[in-house]
C-alpha positions in Angstrom: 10.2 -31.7 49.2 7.0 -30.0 48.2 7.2 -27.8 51.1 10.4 -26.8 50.6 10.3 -24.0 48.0 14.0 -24.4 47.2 13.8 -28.1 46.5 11.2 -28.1 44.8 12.6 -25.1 42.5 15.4 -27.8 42.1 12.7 -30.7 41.3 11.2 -28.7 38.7 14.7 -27.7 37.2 15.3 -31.5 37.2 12.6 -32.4 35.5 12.9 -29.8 33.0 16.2 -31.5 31.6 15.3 -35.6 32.8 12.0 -35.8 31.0 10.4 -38.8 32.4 6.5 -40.3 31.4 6.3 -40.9 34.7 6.8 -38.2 36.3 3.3 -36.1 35.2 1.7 -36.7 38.8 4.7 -35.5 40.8 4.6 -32.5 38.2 0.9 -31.7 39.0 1.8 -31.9 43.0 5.1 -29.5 42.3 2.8 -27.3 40.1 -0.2 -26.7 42.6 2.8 -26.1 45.8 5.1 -23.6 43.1 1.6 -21.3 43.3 2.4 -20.7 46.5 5.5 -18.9 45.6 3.1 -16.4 42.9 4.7 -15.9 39.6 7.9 -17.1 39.7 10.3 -19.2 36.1 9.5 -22.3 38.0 6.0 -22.0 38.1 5.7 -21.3 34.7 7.9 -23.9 33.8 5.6 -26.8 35.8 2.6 -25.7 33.5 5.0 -26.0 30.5 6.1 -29.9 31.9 2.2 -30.7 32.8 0.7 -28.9 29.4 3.1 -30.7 27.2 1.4 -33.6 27.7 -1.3 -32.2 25.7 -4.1 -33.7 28.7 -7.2 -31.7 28.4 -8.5 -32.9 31.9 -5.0 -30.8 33.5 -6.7 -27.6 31.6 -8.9 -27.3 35.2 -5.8 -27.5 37.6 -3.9 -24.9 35.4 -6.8 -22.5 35.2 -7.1 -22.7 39.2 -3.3 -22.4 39.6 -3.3 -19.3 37.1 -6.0 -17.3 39.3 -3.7 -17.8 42.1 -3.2 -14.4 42.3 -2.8 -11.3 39.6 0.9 -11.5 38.5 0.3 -15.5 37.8 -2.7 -14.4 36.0 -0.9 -12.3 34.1 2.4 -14.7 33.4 0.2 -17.1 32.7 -2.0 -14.9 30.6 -1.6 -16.9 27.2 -3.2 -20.2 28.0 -5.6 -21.8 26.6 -9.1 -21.6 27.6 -10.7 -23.7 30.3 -12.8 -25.9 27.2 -9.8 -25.6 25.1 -8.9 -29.3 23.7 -5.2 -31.6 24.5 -3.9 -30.5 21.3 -4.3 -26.8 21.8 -2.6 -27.1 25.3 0.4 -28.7 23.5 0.8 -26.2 21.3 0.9 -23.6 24.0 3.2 -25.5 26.0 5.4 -26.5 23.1 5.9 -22.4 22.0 6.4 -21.7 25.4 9.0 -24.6 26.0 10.8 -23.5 22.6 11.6 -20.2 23.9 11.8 -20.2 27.3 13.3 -23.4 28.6 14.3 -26.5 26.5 16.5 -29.7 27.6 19.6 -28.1 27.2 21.3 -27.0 30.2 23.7 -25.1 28.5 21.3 -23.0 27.3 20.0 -21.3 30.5 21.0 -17.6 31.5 23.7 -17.9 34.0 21.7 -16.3 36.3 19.4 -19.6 37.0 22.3 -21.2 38.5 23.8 -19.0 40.1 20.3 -17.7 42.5 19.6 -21.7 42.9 23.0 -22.2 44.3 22.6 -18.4 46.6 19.6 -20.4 47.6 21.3 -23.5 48.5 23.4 -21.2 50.9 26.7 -21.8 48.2 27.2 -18.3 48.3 30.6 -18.5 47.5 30.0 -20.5 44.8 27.2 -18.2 42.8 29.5 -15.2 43.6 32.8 -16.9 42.1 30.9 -17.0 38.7 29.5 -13.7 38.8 32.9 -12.3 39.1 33.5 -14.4 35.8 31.1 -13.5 34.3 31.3 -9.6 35.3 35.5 -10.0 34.4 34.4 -11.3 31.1 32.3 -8.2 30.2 34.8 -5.9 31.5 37.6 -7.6 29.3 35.1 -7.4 26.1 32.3 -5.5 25.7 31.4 -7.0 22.7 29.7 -10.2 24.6 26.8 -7.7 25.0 26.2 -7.9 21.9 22.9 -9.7 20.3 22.6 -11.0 17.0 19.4 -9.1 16.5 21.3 -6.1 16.8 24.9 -6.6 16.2 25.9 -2.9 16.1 24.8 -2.2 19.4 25.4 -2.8 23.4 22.7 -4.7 25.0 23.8 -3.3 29.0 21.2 -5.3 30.6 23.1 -7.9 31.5 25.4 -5.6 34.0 22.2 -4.6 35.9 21.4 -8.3 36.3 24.7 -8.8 37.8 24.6 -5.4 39.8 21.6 -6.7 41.3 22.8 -10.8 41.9 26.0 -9.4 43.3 23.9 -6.9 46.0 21.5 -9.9 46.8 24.7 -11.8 47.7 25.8 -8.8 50.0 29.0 -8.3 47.7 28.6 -4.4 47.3 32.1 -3.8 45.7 31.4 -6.0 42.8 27.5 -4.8 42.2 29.2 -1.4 42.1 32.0 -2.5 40.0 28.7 -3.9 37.6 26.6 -0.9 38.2 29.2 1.5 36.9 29.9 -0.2 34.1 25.9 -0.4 33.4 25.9 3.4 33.9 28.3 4.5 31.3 26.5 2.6 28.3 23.4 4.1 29.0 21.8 6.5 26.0 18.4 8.5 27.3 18.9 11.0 30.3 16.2 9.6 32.3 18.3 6.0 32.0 21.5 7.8 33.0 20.2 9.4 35.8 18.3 6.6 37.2 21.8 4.7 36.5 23.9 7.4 38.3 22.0 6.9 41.0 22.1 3.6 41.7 25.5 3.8 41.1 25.8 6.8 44.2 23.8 4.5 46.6 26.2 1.6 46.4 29.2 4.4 46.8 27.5 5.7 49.9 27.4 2.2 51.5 30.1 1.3 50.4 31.6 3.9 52.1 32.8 6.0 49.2 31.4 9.3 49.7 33.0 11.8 47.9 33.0 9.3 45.1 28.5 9.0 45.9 28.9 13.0 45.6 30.6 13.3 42.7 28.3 10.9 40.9 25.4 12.8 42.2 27.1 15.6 40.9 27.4 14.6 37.3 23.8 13.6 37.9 22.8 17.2 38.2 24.2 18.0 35.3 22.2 15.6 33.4 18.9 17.0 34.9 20.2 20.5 34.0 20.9 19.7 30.2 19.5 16.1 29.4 19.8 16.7 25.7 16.5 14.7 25.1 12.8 14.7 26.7 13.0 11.8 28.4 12.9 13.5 31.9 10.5 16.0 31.1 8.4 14.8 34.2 11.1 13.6 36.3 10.1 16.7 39.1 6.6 15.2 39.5 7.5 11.0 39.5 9.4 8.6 41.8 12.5 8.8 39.8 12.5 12.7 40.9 11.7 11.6 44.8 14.3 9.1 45.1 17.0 11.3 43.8 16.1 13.7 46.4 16.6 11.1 49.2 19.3 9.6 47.7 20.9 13.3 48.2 19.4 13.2 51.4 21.1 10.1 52.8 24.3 10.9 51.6 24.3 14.7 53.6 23.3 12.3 56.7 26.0 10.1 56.2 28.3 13.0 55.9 27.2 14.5 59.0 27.4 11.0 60.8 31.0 10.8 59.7 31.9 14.5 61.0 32.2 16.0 57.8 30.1 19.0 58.3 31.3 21.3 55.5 30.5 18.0 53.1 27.7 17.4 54.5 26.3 21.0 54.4 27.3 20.9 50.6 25.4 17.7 50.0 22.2 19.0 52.5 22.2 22.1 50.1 22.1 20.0 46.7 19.6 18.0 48.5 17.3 20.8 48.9 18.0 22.4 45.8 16.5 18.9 44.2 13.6 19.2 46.6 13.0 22.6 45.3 12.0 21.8 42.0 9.9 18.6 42.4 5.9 18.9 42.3 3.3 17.2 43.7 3.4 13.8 46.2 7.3 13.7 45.3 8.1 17.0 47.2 5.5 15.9 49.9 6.8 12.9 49.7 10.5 14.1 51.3 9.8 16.7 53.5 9.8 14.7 56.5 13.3 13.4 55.4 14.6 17.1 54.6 13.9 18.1 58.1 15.1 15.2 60.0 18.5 15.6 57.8 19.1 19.0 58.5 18.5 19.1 62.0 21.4 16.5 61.9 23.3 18.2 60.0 23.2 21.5 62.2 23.9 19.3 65.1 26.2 16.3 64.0 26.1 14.9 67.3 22.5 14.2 66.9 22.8 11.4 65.3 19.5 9.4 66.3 
């Protein structure tokens, strides 16, 4: 079961709600096999389980477990010292198990049952409860709420789902949650990078005058963003990837024998390339040539 990174994900998730005193040795073997899989809830949840025992002589295996690698260094960044004593492991562990984890089941995002049972290979399953979930959002907004900040959209949640739902190889619905996602966005740069998300999953999905059109209205928002967040975007990756993204969807135009489409998308494209800097316009040159040599020639296709 150790081996198995999937059962033991579903060990640890056990244990988290069945807290047993005899289970601290199998929670020291689960937590030196879960560093094998780097930084992952589960890992950090097994040095929760072993720390809240409040053992100083565990303080070695968690300091050896949390150099694993950088990111568990980092998720891991807040524990106690290697000479720290039992009771100031506790209290690490108990803050962390306040507000991370807990023995209520019913407190957990939906999203930790859903990717264990994607992982399980219930697929069906997972995906049945995302649409719920996604139909519930649709149906009222207001669930995106947060008591924090009651007055606003948290949109967050529709990304989550946009990605769960694309992991699971359902396209439709992650577009159906990306699009959603895309029209609460505020700051330019977060609409953009939204939009064009949104136009990948219409390009394969095979929706591409609705991909052009959204690359479209993208354009727009580079032309008059109406704040500064994409000041830089000619000289980043967000300004590269739109580029491609215009790219692929001119290739996939051509591919389909829409050459007057296809033209107009290869023309955005390089209009795009035009005004990025740097590595980013170095960065798709290769990918501007090969794409209009298949546009000139359709039949070339690769």
């Amino acid at each position: 079961m150790a081996e198995d990174p999937v059962r033991r994900r579903l060990a640890l998730r056990a244990a988290q709600f069945d807290r047993a005193d005899g289970d601290l040795e199998l929670l020291r073997y689960l937590l030196r096999h879960e560093a094998a899989s780097s930084m992952t809830d589960e890992l950090r949840l097994a040095a929760v389980l072993v720390g809240l025992r409040g053992h100083a002589e565990d303080l070695p295996l968690l300091h050896e477990v949390r150099e694993t690698d950088f990111d568990t260094a980092c998720g891991l960044s807040e524990m106690p010292g290697p000479d720290a004593d039992g009771a100031a492991l506790w209290e690490w562990a108990q803050g962390l198990d306040e507000s991370l984890f807990g023995t209520d089941p019913s407190d957990e995002p939906p999203s930790t049952w859903t990717e264990l049972a994607a992982d399980q290979g219930l697929v069906e399953l997972a995906r049945t409860a995302l649409i719920r979930r996604l139909d519930e959002i649709e149906m009222d907004q207001s669930v995106l709420r947060s008591p924090a900040a009651p007055k606003a959209l948290n949109p967050s949640p529709l990304r989550a789902l946009a990605r769960e739902f694309e992991q699971l190889g359902d396209r439709g619905q992650a577009l159906r949650a990306q699009r959603l996602y895309a029209a609460l966005q505020d700051t330019a740069w977060d609409r953009v990078s939204a939009r064009l998300t949104q136009a990948r999953l219409e390009r394969e999905t095979g929706q591409p005058a609705q991909a052009g059109g959204t690359l479209a209205a993208l354009r727009k928002i580079l032309a008059s963003p109406a704040d500064d967040s994409l000041r830089h975007w000619q000289g980043v990756n967000l300004g590269r990837f739109i580029a491609e993204e215009h790219y692929a969807l001119a290739r996939d135009l051509a591919g389909a024998n829409l050459p007057e489409e296809a033209r107009a998308a290869l023309a955005a494209a390089d209009g795009i390339r035009g005004e990025l800097s740097g590595a980013a316009a170095t960065a798709v040159r290769e990918l501007a040539e090969d794409v209009a040599e298949r546009v000139a020639d359709p039949r070339d296709l690769g």
